[in-house]
Structure formats: structure tokens, C-alpha cells
C-alpha positions in Angstrom: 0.0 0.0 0.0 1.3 3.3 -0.7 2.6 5.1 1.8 0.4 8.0 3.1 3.0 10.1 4.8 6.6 9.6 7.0 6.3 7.0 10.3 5.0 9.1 13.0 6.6 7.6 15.8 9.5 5.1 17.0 7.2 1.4 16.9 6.2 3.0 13.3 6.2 -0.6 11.2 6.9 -0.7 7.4 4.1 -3.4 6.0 5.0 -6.2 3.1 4.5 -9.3 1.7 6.9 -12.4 0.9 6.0 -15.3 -1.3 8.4 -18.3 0.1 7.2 -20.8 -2.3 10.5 -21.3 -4.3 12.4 -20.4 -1.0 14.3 -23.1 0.4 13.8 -23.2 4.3 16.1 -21.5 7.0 17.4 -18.0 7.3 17.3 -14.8 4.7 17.9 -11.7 4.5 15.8 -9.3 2.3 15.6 -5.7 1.8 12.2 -4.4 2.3 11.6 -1.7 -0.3 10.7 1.8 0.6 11.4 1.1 4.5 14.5 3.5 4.7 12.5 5.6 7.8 11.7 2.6 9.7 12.9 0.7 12.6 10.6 -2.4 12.4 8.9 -4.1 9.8 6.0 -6.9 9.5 5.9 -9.5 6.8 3.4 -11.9 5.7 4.7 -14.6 4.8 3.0 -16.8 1.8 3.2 -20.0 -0.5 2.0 -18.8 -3.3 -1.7 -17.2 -2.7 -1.9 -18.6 0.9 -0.8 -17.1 3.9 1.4 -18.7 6.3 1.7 -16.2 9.0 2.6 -12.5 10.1 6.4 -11.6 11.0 7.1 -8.9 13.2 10.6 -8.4 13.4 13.7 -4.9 13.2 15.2 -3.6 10.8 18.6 -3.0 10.9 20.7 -1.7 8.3 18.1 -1.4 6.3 17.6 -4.9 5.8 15.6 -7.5 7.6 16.4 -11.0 8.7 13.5 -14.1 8.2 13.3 -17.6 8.9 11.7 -19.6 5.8 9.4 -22.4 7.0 9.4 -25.7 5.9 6.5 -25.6 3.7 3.2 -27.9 3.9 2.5 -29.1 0.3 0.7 -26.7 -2.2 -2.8 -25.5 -1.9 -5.8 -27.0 -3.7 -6.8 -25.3 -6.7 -10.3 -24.1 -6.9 -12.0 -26.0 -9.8 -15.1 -23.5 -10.2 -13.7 -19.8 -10.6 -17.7 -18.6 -11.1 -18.1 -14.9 -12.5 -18.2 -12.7 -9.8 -19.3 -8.5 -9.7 -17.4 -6.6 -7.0 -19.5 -3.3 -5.5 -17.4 -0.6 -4.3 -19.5 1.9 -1.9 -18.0 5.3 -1.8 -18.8 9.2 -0.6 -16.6 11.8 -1.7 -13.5 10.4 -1.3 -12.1 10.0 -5.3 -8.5 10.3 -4.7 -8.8 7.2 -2.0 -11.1 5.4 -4.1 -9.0 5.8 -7.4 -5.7 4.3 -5.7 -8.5 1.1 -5.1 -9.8 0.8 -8.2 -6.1 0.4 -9.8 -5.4 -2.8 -7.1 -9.1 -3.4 -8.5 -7.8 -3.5 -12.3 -5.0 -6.0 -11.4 -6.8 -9.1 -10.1 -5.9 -12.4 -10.8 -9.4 -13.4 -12.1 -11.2 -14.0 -15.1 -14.5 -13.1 -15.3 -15.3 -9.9 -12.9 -16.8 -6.4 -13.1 -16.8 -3.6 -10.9 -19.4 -1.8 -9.5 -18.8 1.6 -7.9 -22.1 2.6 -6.4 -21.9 6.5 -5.8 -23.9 7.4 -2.4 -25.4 10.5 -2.0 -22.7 12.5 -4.6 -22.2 15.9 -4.1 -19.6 16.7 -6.8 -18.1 14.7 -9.9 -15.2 13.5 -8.4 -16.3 9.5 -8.4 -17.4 9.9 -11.8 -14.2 11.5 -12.9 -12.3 8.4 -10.7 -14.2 6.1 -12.7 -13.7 7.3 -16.4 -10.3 7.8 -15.8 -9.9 4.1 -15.6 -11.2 3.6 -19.0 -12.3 0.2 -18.3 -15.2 -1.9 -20.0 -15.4 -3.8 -16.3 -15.7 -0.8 -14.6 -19.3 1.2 -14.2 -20.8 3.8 -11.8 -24.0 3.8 -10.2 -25.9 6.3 -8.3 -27.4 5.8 -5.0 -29.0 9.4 -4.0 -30.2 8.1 -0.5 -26.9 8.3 2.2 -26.4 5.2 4.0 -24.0 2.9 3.4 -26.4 -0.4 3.4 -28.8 1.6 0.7 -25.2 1.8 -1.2 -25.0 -1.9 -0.6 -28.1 -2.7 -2.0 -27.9 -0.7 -5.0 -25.0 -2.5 -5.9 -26.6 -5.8 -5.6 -29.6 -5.0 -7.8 -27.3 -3.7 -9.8 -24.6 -6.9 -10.0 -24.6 -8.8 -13.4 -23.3 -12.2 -11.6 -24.3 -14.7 -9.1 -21.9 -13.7 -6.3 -21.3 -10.2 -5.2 -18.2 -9.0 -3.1 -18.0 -6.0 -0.9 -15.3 -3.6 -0.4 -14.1 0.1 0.4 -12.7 2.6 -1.2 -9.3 3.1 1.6 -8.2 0.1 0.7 -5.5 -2.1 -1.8 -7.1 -5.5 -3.1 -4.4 -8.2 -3.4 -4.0 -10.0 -6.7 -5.6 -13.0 -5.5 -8.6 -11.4 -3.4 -11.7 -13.5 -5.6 -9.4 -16.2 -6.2 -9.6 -16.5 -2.3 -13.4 -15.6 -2.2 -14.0 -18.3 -4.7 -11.8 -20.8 -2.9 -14.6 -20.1 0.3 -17.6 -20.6 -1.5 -16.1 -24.2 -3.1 -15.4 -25.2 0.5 -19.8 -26.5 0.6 -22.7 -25.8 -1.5 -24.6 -24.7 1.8 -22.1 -21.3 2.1 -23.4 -18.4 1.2 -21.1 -15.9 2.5 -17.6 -15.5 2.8 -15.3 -13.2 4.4 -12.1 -12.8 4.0 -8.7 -11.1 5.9 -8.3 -7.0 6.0 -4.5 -6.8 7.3 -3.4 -3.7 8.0 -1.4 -2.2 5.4 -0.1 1.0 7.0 1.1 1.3 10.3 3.2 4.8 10.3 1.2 6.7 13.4 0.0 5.6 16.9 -3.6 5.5 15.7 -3.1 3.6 13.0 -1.2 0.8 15.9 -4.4 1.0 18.4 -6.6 0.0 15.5 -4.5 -2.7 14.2 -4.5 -4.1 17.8 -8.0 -3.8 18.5 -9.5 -5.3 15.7 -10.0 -9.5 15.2 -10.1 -10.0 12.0 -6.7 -9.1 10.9 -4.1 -12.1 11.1 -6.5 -15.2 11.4 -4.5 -18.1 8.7 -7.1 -20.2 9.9 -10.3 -21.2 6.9 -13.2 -22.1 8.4 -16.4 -23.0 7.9 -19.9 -21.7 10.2 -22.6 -23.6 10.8 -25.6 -23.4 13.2 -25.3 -27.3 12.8 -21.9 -27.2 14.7 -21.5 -24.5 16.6 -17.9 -24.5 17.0 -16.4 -25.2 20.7 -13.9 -22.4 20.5 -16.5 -19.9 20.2 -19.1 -19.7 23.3 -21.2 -17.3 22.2 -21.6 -18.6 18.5 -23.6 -17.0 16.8 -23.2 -13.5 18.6 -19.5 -13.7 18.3 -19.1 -11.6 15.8 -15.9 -10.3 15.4 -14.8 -14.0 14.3 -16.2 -14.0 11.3 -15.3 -10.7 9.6 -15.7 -7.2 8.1 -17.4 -5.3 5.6 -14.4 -4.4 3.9 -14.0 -7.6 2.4 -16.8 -10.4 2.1 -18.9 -11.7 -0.4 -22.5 -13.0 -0.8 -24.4 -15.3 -2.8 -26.8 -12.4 -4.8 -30.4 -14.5 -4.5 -29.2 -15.2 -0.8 -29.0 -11.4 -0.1 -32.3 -10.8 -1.9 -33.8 -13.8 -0.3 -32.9 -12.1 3.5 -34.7 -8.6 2.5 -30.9 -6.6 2.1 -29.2 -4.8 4.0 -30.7 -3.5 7.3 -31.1 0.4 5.8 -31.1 2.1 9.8 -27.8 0.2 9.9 -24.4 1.9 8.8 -22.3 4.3 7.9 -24.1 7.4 6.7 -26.7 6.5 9.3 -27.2 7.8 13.2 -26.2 3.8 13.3 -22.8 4.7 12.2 -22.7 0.8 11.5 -23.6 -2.7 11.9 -24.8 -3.9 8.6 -22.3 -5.9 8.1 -22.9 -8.0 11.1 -26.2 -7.8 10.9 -25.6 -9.7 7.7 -23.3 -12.3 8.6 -26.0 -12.8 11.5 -28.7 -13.2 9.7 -26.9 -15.7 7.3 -26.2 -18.2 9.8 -29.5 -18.2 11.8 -31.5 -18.7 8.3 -29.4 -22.1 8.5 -27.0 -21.5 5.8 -23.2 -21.6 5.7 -20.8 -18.6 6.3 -16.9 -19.1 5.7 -14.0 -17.1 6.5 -11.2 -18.0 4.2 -7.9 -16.0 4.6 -6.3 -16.4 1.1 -8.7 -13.3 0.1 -6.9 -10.5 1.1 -7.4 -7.0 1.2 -5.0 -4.7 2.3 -6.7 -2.0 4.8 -5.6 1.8 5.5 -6.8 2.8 9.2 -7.3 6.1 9.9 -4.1 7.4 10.5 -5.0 10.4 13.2 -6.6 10.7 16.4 -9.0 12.4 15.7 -10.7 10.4 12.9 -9.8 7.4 15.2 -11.7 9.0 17.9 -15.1 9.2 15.3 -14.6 5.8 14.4 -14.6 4.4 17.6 -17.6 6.0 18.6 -19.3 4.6 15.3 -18.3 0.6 16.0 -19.9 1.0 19.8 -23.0 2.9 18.5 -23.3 0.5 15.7 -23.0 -2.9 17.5 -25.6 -1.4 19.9 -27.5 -0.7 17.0 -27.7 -4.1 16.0 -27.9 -5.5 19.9 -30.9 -3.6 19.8 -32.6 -5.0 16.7 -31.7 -8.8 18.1 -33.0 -8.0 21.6 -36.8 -6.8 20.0 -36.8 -9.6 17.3 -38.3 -12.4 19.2 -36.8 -15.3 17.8 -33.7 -14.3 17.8 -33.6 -13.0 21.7 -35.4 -16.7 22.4 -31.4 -17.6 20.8 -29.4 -15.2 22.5 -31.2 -16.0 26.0 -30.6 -19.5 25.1 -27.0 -19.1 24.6 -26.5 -16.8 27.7 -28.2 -19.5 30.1 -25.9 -22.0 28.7 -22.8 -19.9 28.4 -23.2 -17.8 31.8 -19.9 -17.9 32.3 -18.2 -17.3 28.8 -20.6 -14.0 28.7 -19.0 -12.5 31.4 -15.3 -13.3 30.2 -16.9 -11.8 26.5 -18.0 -8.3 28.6 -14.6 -8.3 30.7 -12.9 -8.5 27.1 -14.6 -6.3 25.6 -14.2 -4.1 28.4 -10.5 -4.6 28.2 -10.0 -2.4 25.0 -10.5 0.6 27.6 -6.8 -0.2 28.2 -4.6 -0.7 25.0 -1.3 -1.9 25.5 2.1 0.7 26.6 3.0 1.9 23.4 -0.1 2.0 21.7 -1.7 3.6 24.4 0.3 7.2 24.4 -1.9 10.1 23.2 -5.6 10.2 22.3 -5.9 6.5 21.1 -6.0 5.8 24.8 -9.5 7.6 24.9 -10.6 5.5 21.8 -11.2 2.2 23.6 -13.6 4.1 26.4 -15.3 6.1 23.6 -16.4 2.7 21.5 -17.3 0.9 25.0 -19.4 4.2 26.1 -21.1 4.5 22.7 -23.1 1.1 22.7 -25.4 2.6 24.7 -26.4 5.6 22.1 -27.0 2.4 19.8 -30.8 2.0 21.0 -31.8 5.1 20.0 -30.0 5.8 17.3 -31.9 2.8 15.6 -35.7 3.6 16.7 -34.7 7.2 14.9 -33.7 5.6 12.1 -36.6 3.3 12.0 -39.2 6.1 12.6 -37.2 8.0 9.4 -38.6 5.7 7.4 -35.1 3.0 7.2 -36.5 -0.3 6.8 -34.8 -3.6 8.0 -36.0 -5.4 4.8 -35.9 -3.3 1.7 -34.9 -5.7 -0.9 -38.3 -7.3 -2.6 -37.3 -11.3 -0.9 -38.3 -13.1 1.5 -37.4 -12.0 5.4 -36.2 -15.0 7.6 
């Protein structure tokens, strides 16, 4: 990811990538490019598209020092590569979104279009990000109506192909992001959604560190599978456990399967007083209609946090007023709260260690802790509780939970 400025301060870490596949095992010694202002670096390691794991590690002397792993044997290819439309949702932010469409141009995929759904424009910028590209694959669509999940929906009607994949417009796609996605949905003919890894691809100031510490779905190598039919042991709360499945920046959905669960929750989201949830809400919903959900870390997308206090501060608030948002809509849906009483009765304990967690990202570690991303961890905790009301105004605007024309489960 290009660089977005100088590091900021001494743990600043230069991000890359290494493919070991025609590496033989034990030490080397590389040269990470563009890393001349850093002290530290972190590497992901990879055989071919897959990732092995995340090196954290000095620099010194400009180079850096890696141990090669003996390597397991090669992947499985995926057989079905099925045509697939990727929806970009962005507002106002064309010189961001133009760096992601160029990642966007470069996949390692055969049959895929881009669709760069336009919410609520005030000026031509997107539309000028867009034809600069001139790309057949690439088209622009307006949605007038602010909210991120009306953006999402747009870009489903709008999709030409049977799966649709989600991302942002901060963000670099690696080459092999669908091949990954595809890889997911092969895994059973039951999954409907996949989610993939958002790494962090920039880590230059302190905010950018908090955030990259925070969040859970950065460095899992682990594909899996979700299923209400197993709920798997390592997760107590399943299917509240959200955070282990992934993100909105990068997942993708069968199209009739989104259709067939009404959308995208519109009084969910950025662009709402929600500030978010959709994505959850979502992944949620997929599950408890008793289909599959996988999260398959081949799919990569390379993520740019915000990278000052500040904006750290606003998102913060927005992920606490968004998952109280959505605690909201689970607690007054009736089936759903039979579940979640079901699974707190049986998992007493495991809830409380899930609050005291949560709780615990009031304290980010020395380090990351220096400066206003200390108050970022207390503002996201505080802000659950503006979720409930945020969503009944939202609701009584006229935001519906079910706007797509399917059928709600």
C-alpha cells in the first residue's frame, strides 16, 4: 500500500508481503523496499496465494532477517472460478477510491466487473475516478439516498453475476482477493457468505497501531467454515461472536441469498445515526437462516486505518454505537432473543469473560496507548449505549430492516 505520509513515531512498522514458495527453508535476508524511515517491519509470509503467518521483526541496516518455514504441500486449486461482480460503496472520497480501483484492475481473475455505487454525490469527483480508468469492467451507479447499506443494496440490484463482493474505497485488493473468495464458496454448496482477511497495510502513526490491535479480523491463517449445525467449541457465544467471522471491507454473498434475506438492514451503517452494523447484521442473519458462512484468509485486502486521532476517535464511537445498534434489533426480534437467552443461560460464564474483554480495550497496550488513542477504547465501549436510539430514529425516518423485494427470515 502506498505510503500515506513519513512513520510518525519510533514502533512505526513498514508493511510487506513475501512469497516463500520457491524459498528453500532456514534464514534470509531481504531488503524491504521503501522502508528506509523505519525501525521495524512486519511480513506476511506466503506459499503462493496462501498465507502462512505475520512476521514482526527490526530492521537494521536497512535490511531485515527471516526464517523460511518448511513448507506444507501446495494448496488445492479451486475448480469453479464462477463470474463474480465486485461493489465498491463510496462518498466523496475519489483520490482514495482511485488508488482502489487500480489494485481493482490488477486481479488475478477472469470473469469480474466492478461496480462503484456513488452514495449520496455531491460533486463529480467519483465519476471522474471512474472514467479515468477507461475500463469496460468498470461502471458507476448512483445511490441518492446516504447510508452505506442503501449503497450496498444498489450494488446488488445492480450486480450482473451470481456472487457479489463488498469492499471500500481506503483500501489495496491483493491480486488473488476472488481467487480466495472463490476458494470459500467451493469449500460447501450450503455457504453463502464469505469473508475474508483486512491486514493492516499501513502502520506509520499511533492510531493507526491501536486500530490494528484492536481489531479481530486481521491475522487469522485459519479457513473455516460456520454452521448453526456445529456450533464450533472455540467460540461460546456462536452466533453472537461476531468479530470472528469478519468485516465489511471484504466479504462476499451469494446475490439471491441477499435478496432472499430482504438486504441490508437500511437504519444500519455508515451514513446512518447507526454509524454501523450492517455488516454483522448480515453475517448474523446468514447463519440463523441455517446457511453456511466461511471465512477463508487467502482473500486479502490490504486496509488503511485512519491514521490520526482524531478520525480514530469518530470511528470508535461509530463501531460501539453500531453494534448497539444491531444488539438492539436482536434483543426486540423475538426469535432471535429466544437464541441469545438461550446461549446466555448456557454460556453464563463465557458471557461474562466476552463483557470483561470487551471491556479490556478501555486499556490498549504501553505503546499503543500514548496520546488520544488511549480515549478511543472508552469512547467505543461508552457508545453502545447511544446504539438504541440511534436505531428507533432511524426506524421512525422511514429506514427499513427489509428493503430488498425477498423473503425475510
Amino acid at each position: 500500500m502506498p505510503a500515506g505520509g513519513p512513520p510518525e513515531f519510533p514502533e512505526a512498522t513498514w508493511v510487506g508481503t513475501l512469497d516463500v514458495a520457491d524459498l528453500p527453508p532456514g534464514d534470509i535476508v531481504c531488503r524491504p523496499e521503501g522502508a528506509e524511515e523505519y525501525a521495524r517491519a512486519r511480513v506476511l509470509l506466503r506459499n503462493g496465494s496462501a498465507p502462512i503467518s505475520f512476521v514482526d521483526t527490526v530492521i537494521e541496516d536497512g535490511l531485515v532477517r527471516l526464517d523460511i518455514p518448511i513448507l506444507d504441500a501446495a494448496p488445492t486449486p479451486v475448480v469453479a472460478l464462477p463470474a463474480i461482480s465486485v461493489v465498491v460503496c463510496t462518498h466523496e472520497r475519489p483520490e482514495m477510491l482511485a488508488a482502489a480501483l487500480e489494485s481493482l484492475r490488477h486481479l488475478d481473475y477472469l470473469d469480474y466487473e466492478v461496480i462503484v455505487v456513488d452514495n449520496a454525490p455531491r460533486s463529480d469527483g467519483t465519476r471522474h475516478a471512474v472514467e479515468a480508468l477507461d475500463d469496460p469492467r468498470f461502471r458507476r451507479v448512483v445511490e441518492p439516498v446516504a447510508g452505506l447499506s442503501n449503497a450496498r443494496n444498489t450494488g446488488v440490484l445492480a450486480a450482473a453475476h451470481g456472487i457479489v463482493a463488498f469492499t471500500d474505497d481506503d483500501v489495496v485488493a491483493d491480486p488473488g482477493w476472488l481467487l480466495g473468495l472463490a476458494a470459500g464458496f467451493a469449500r460447501s454448496p450450503r455457504v453463502a457468505c464469505v469473508c475474508g482477511m483486512v491486514p493492516s497495510g499501513e502502520l506509520r502513526t499511533r492510531s493507526q497501531a491501536y486500530f490494528d490491535w484492536r481489531v479481530s479480523w486481521a491475522d487469522s491463517m485459519e479457513s473455516r467454515v460456520f454452521s448453526m449445525d456445529a456450533p464450533p467449541a472455540d467460540l461460546p457465544l456462536f452466533p453472537f461472536q461476531i468479530g470472528a467471522y469478519g468485516t465489511g471491507a471484504n466479504f462476499a454473498i451469494r446475490r439471491e441469498t441477499a435478496i432472499a434475506l430482504g438486504g441490508f438492514d437500511e437504519a444500519l451503517g455508515a451514513g446512518t445515526r447507526s454509524r454501523g452494523g450492517e455488516d454483522i447484521d448480515m453475517f448474523f442473519r446468514v447463519l440463523t437462516a441455517g446457511l453456511e458462512l466461511a471465512n477463508e484468509p487467502a482473500s486479502i485486502i490490504w486496509h488503511r486505518h485512519r491514521s490520526d486521532d482524531d478520525a480514530l476517535l469518530v470511528q470508535s464511537k461509530g463501531y460501539g454505537v453500531g453494534l448497539g445498534a444491531w444488539l438492539t434489533k436482536v434483543a426486540t426480534d423475538r426469535r432471535h432473543l429466544v437464541l441469545a437467552l438461550q446461549v446466555l443461560r448456557r454460556r453464563t460464564r463465557a458471557v461474562a469473560e466476552a463483557g470483561a474483554a470487551y471491556g479490556a480495550i478501555t486499556r490498549p497496550p504501553e505503546g499503543v496507548a500514548d496520546g488520544l488513542s488511549a480515549k478511543a477504547g472508552r469512547r467505543e465501549v461508552f457508545s453502545v449505549l447511544g446504539g438504541p436510539v440511534a436505531l428507533a430514529r432511524e426506524r421512525m425516518s422511514g429506514r427499513r430492516a427489509s428493503p430488498l423485494p425477498g423473503v425475510t427470515t
